[in-house]
Structure formats: structure tokens, C-alpha cells
N, C-alpha and C positions, 0 to 999 in steps of 0.2 A: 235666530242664532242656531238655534237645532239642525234649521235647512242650511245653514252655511260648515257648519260641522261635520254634517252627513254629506254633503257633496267635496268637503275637503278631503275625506278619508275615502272614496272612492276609488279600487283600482285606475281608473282610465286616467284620472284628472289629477293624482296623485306622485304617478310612476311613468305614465306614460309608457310605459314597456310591456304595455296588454296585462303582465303577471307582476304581483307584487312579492317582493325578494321576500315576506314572511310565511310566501306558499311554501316554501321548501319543505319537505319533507322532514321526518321526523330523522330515518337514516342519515340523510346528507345533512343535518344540523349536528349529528352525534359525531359524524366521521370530521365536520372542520373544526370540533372541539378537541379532539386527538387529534388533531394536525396540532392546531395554536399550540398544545401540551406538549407535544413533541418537538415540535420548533423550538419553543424555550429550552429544552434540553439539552439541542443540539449547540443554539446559541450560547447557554451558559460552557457547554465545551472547549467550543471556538475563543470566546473569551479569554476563558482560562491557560488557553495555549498560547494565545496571545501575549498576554501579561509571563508566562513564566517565559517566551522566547527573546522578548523584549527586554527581560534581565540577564539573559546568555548569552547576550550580544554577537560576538564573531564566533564564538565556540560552536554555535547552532549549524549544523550541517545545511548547506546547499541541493534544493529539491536536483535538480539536473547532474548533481555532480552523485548521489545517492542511487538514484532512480535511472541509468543510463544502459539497462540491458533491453535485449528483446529474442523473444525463446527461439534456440536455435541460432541463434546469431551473436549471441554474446555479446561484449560492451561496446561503449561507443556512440550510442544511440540517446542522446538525455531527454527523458520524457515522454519517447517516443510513444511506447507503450499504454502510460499513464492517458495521453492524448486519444489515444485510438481506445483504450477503456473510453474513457467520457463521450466520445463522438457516438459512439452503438447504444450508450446509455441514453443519449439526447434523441437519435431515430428512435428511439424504441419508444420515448414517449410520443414523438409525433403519432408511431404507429397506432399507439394509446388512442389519442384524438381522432384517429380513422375510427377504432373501431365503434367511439360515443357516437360519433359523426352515423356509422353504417346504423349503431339501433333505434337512433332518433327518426330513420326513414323503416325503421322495420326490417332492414336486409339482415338475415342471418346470416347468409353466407361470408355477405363483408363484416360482420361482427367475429365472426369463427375465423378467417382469413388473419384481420389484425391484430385479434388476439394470439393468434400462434404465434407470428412476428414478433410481438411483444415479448413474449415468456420466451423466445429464442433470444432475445437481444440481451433478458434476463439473467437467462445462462450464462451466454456469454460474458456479463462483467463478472461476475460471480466465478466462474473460473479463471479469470483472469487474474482477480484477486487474490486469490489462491494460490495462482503463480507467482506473484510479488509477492507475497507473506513469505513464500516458501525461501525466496530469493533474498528477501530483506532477514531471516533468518539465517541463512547461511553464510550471507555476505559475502565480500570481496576477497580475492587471493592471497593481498597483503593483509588485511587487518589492519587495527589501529595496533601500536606500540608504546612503552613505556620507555623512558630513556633513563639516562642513570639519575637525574636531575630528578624526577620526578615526575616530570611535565609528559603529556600522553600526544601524540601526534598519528594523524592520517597519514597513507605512502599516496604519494600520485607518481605513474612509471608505467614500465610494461615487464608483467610477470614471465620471466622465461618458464615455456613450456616442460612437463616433466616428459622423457621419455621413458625411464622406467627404472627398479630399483635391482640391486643385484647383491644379492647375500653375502656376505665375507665370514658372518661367522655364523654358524645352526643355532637355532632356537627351538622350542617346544614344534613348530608346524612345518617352518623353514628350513632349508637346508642350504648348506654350502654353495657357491657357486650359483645357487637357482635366480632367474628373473622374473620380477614379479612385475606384470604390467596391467593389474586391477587394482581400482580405487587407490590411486596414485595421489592426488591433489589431497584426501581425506585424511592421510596415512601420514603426508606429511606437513599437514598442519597438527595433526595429533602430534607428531613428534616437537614440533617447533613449541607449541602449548606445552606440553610436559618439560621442556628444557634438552629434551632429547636429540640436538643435531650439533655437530661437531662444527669446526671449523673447514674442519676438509670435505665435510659434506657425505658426513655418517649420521645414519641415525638409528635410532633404538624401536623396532617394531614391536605391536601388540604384544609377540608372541615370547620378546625377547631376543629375537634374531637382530643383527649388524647387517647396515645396508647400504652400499655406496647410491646417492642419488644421482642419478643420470639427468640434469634437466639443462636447459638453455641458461646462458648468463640474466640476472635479474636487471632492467637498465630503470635505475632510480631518478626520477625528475626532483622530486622535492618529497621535503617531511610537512603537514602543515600542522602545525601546534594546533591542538583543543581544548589544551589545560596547562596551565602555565607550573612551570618548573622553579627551580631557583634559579637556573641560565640560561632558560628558553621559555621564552612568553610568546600568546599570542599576538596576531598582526594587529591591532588595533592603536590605528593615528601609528606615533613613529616608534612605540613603547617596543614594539616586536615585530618580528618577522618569519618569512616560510624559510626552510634551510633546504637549500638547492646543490646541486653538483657535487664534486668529491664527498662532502663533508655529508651530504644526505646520505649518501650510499654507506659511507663507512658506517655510522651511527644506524643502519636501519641492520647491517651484518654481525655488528657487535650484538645488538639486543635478539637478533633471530640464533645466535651461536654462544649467548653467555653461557648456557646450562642452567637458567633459573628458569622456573616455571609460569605461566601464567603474565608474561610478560607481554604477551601479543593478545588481541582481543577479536576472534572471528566474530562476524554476525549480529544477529540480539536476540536478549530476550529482556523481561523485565526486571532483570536487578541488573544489567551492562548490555552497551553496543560498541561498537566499533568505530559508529557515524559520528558521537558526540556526547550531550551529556547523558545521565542516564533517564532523564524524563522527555526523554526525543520519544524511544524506542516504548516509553510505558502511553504519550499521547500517541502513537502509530497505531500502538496495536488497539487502541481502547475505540479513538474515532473510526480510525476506516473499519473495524470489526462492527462496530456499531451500526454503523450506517450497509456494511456487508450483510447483517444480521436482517436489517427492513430491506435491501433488495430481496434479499433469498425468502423472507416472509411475503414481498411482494408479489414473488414467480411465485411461491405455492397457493395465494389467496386467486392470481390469475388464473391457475391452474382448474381450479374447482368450480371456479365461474366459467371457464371453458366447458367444463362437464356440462354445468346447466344449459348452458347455449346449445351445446351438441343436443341435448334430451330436447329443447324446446322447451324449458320451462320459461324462462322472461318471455317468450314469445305469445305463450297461451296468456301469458296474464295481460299481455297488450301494451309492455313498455320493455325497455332492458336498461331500468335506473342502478341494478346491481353493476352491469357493467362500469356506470357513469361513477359509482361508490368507491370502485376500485380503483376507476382513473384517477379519482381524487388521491389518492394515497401512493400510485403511483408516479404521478407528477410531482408532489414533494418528495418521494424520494430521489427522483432528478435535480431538482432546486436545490437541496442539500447536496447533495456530492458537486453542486459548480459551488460551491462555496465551501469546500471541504478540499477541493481540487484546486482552488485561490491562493487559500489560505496554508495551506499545506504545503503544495507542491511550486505553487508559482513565486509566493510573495519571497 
């Protein structure tokens, strides 16, 4: 019984794979115990945005209709952006696996090579992000609106252009007559937020000065409800509908020209957005920041194992498992953002 025990537990006859999976190292058993750790906390996230979207039913903003810029080029484009983040974030792990692949044969050079790729590709989404934060803060031209009803609705249309603002009456900075053609778009959503734009298309600046707006005609496609009113409810089955044509435009000029305040809603932050309800903009900034936070942790842990590669330390010691440590940690952060990018963006 002994001899049948001792040859059952035998690497060869056992595993068959030359090496038995409890050689692993001490490092790479600590690093997939904070992986599993981190997955659950990822997944209890996802969950929970789950479960609260699934009770928000139509109100819940649309990833493509949200997410349709690209820098420099302005709207139009749904996802595009969002797409090409993920695709640099997926090479960049292959690159990953080049550089395990180059230490496993010894080559530093291919180790040094694929890691710089990596921590390039790092950057990359990592500012990218940065740019849709910035963008998802500032929001849309229109904003969402409040109607006299109650009920809160999105614009879908095409914003006419400002050309520029022209004084009528002197303020503390401004004067008579003058045209002002900086921070235009800024100036008059500030006014539209304070209550400050006329029907004729005056408004009250910072400084106190009057200012005819110079802009293109606004052409309104539709309102779409996100919050139901006493006379306008959402589209859900045949209970409500989007209000289109005449009646959208009127309703979107009354609420930008009432003279009440706070009636329009640019951007987000985490007590209101513009998109929908107000735990859109509180799971935006909490996941993708999250998971923004382990890439940018994962370019700097790259970063410092590129130092050692460069000096030659994994080299003298005759493996480059550090490198293989990082890949590990690197590739779930890949794995998380396709399912962060699913679940967010696509579903």
C-alpha cells in the first residue's frame, strides 16, 4: 500500500505535465489570492449595477447615445472611442504575453521591448479615460431639462452653433457695444442654468453686462422623458412616449427662457447628471475610476519592473518570474474592463 501511494503522488504519473501545479511559487500563489479578492469586488459591483438598472428600467441611459464623441471631432460617433480604448487595452496584454514568452527564453531585449509596449498601451487608456471623464462631466450642449410638469427629459437635435455675444448694456468688465467671442458655449449655459436668457435671446453675464446671443437656430428632434411627470411619462409599453416636432421645440424654449434657475442639467457629478438617474453618474464614476485606478497601478508596478529588466536583475538571478507576476495582474486587469465594457457600455 505504501509503494502504491508513493508512486500515486509522483509528479510524472500524477500530472503528467513534468511540473505539479503545487510547485508554484510562493509569489505567484499570493498574487492569484489578490486576484480571486479583487474579482469578487469587482463582481459584487457589477452585480449591484445590475440589480439597481434593472429597476430603472427605460430611465437608464443608452451606452451609444451617452458615449458618441471622439476628440476633436465632436459627436456622432457612438462608442467609437470607448472601442478603440478596449482594442489598445487587449494588444497591450498580448504584448504582456510577449514579454513572459521573451523571459522564459532569457531574451532581455524581447522582455525590455514588450514591456515598453505594454506600459505604452497603459497610458494610453489611462488617458483616454481621462478624456471621457472629462467629457462625461461636462456633458452635452443641451442638457437634460425639467418641464413645467415635473417630469425631466433628454434633447435629441442639432445644437446651433454660437457665433458670438455682443453687449447692449456695460457691466463691471464689459462694455457697450463690445463682441465677445471667448468661452461662448460656457457663458451660455451658465446663463441658461441661472435663469439668465431672455426670450429674445439676452442674457446676463458673469460680470453683469447684457448680451445679444449670436448663435444658429437650435433644430429639436425630440424630448425623451427620464422621469415621469404628471403629463409626460416615460416610453415604456404604451403608458408614454418621446415628444417630437413642434411641441418638443416649444417645450425645450420655454424651459431654457422661463427665468427660473437650475432648470437644465449640464453634465454629472455625484449628486445629478443629465444622462438619467442619479446613481448612473455615482456607478460611472465609482467602476470605471476603479478599475482606472488598477490600470494606472498597473503602468507604475510595469514601470519599476522595466527598471529591474533594464539593470539586469531577473537576468542574474537566472528567471524573469517578476515579470510573469505582473503579467498576472495585468491580464485581469484586461478581463475586468471586457466585462466592465459589456456590462456598462454595450448591454
Amino acid at each position: 500500500m505504501a509503494e502504491h501511494a508513493e508512486q500515486k503522488n509522483d509528479s510524472k504519473t500524477a500530472w503528467g505535465g513534468k511540473i505539479s501545479p503545487f510547485n508554484a511559487s510562493y509569489g505567484k500563489l499570493m498574487m492569484w489570492f489578490f486576484l480571486v479578492s479583487d474579482a469578487l469586488t469587482f463582481g459584487g459591483l457589477l452585480v449591484s449595477y445590475g440589480f439597481t438598472r434593472f429597476n430603472a428600467q427605460d430611465a437608464w441611459p443608452i451606452g451609444e447615445e451617452t458615449f458618441n464623441s471622439l476628440p476633436f471631432l465632436g459627436h456622432g460617433y457612438p462608442l467609437i472611442y470607448v472601442a478603440l480604448m478596449t482594442f489598445i487595452l487587449i494588444v497591450s496584454s498580448v504584448t504582456m504575453v510577449l514579454a513572459v514568452e521573451a523571459g522564459h527564453r532569457m531574451d532581455k531585449k524581447g522582455v525590455t521591448k514588450w514591456m515598453i509596449a505594454t506600459i505604452i498601451g497603459g497610458f494610453f487608456f489611462v488617458g483616454s479615460q481621462a478624456w471621457e471623464w472629462s467629457h462625461f462631466i461636462h456633458g452635452s450642449k443641451f442638457g437634460k431639462i425639467e418641464l413645467a410638469d415635473g417630469s425631466q427629459a433628454i434633447v435629441k437635435g442639432h445644437f446651433g452653433e454660437i457665433a458670438n455675444f455682443t453687449v447692449t448694456e456695460a457691466g463691471d468688465h464689459h462694455k457697450k457695444g463690445e463682441v465677445i467671442t471667448e468661452d461662448l458655449l460656457h457663458q451660455y449655459h451658465h446663463a441658461i442654468l441661472m435663469g439668465h436668457l431672455d426670450s429674445k435671446g439676452i442674457i446676463r453675464l458673469h460680470d453683469g453686462s447684457m448680451a445679444k446671443v449670436n448663435k444658429e437656430h437650435d433644430h429639436i428632434d425630440a424630448l425623451v422623458i427620464k422621469k415621469n411627470g404628471s403629463k409626460y411619462h416615460m416610453k415604456v409599453g404604451t403608458k408614454g412616449k418621446n415628444i417630437t416636432g413642434s411641441e418638443a421645440e416649444k417645450l425645450y424654449t420655454e424651459v431654457i427662457t422661463s427665468g427660473e434657475a437650475h432648470r437644465v442639467i449640464y453634465g454629472a457629478d455625484l449628486k445629478e447628471n443629465e444622462y438619467g438617474p442619479q446613481q448612473y453618474g455615482q456607478f460611472f464614476f465609482f467602476i470605471t475610476g476603479f478599475h482606472g485606478f488598477h490600470v494606472f497601478s498597473g503602468v507604475c508596478f510595469n514601470i519599476i519592473i522595466l527598471l529591474g529588466v533594464l539593470k539586469g536583475t531577473y537576468h542574474k538571478r537566472g528567471h524573469y518570474e517578476m515579470v510573469e507576476k505582473t503579467g498576472l495582474y495585468w491580464h485581469f486587469v484586461d478581463l475586468v474592463w471586457v466585462f466592465v465594457f459589456t456590462f456598462f457600455y454595450l448591454v
